[in-house]
C-alpha positions in Angstrom: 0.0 0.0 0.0 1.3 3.4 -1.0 2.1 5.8 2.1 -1.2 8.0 0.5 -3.3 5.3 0.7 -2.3 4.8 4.4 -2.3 8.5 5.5 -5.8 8.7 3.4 -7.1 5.2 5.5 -5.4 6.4 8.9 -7.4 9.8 8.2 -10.7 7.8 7.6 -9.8 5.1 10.5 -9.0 8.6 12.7 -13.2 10.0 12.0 -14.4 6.5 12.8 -12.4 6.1 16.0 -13.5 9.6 16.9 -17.0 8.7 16.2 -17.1 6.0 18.2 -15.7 8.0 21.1 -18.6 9.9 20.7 -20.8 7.4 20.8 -19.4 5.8 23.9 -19.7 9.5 25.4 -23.3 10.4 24.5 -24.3 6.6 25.8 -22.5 7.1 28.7 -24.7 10.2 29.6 -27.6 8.5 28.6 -27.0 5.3 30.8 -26.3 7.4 33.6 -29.4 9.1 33.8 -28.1 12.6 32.9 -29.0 12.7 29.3 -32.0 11.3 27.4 -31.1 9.3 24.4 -32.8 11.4 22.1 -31.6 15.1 23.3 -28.4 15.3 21.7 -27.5 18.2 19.2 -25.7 17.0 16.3 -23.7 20.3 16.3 -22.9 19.2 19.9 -23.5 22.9 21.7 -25.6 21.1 24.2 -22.8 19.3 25.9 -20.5 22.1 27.1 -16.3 21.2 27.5 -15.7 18.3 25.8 -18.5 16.9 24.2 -18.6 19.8 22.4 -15.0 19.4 21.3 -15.4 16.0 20.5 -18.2 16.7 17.8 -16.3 19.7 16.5 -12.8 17.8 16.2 -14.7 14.5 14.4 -16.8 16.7 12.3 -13.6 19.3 11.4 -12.0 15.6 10.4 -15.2 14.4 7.9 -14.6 18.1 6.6 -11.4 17.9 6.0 -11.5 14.3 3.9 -13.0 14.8 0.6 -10.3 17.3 -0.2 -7.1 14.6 1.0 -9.7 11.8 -0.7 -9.6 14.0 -3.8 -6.5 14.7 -4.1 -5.0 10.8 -3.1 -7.4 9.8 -5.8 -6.2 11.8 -8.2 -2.4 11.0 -7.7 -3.7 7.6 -7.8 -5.1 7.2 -11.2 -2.7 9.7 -13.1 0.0 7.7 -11.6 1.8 10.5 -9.4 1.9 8.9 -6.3 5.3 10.6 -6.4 4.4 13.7 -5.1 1.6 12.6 -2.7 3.7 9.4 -0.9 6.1 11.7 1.1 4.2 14.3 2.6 1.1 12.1 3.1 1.9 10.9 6.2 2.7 14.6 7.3 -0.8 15.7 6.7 -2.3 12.7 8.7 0.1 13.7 12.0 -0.9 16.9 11.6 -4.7 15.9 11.5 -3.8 13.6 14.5 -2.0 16.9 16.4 -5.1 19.5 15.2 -7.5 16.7 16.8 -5.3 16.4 19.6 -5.4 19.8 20.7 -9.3 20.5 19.9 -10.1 17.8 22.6 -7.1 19.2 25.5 -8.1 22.7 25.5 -9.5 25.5 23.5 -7.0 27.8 25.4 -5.7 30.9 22.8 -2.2 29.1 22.8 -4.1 25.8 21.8 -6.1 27.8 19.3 -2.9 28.9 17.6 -1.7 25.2 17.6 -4.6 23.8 16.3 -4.4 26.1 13.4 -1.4 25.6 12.9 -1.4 22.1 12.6 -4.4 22.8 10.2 -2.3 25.1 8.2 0.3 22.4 7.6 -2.9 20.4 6.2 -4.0 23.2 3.9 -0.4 24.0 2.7 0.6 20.1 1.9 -3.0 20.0 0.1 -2.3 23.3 -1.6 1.5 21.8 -2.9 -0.3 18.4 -4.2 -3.1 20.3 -5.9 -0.2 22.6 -8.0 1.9 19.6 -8.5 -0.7 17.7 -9.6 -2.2 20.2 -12.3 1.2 21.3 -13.1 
């Protein structure tokens, strides 16, 4: 398997496993009797700290996918897995570290790292996409 087919499944694997930490949260709350099962927001603003910054860091991941998909697809079938294999697994730490960072805090210093772990993302993206066309 290619290192952008690996970075693009780790990304995918990384929304699922944050989905299902969200699941075991909201049943959590429900089996404990301080949620009812059918009260949840799907924007998540009804469970202050961090529930809410669960759903924002799984959703900012779903978000975030169809571009890497895109672009890992297109290297694929033009055959240019030659610019998307070594920076690949860059943009999947750096998903890892923005995730990270949503659920610790949303402190202004862990603000700044999020973005710029998010940056990193959008730059890597942004080299692939010119490389690509180019």
């Amino acid at each position: 398997m290619s290192a952008t087919a690996s970075a693009l499944a780790g990304f995918a694997g990384w929304f699922l496993l944050l989905t299902a930490i969200l699941g075991f949260y909201r049943t959590a709350l429900v089996l404990s009797g301080r949620r009812a099962a059918n009260s949840f927001r799907s924007d998540g603003d009804d469970t202050p700290g961090f529930g809410q910054r669960l759903v924002r860091a799984r959703d900012n991941v779903y978000e975030n996918l169809p571009v890497f998909a895109a672009l890992a697809l297109a290297a694929h079938i033009t055959g240019q897995l030659a610019i998307t294999d070594p920076l690949a697994p860059v943009v999947l730490y750096a998903r890892l570290g923005q995730s990270l960072t949503h659920l610790a805090s949303v402190s202004v210093p862990a603000v700044f790292l999020r973005f710029g772990f998010y940056i990193v993302q959008i730059v890597v993206w942004a080299w692939w996409a010119i490389q690509l066309l180019g």
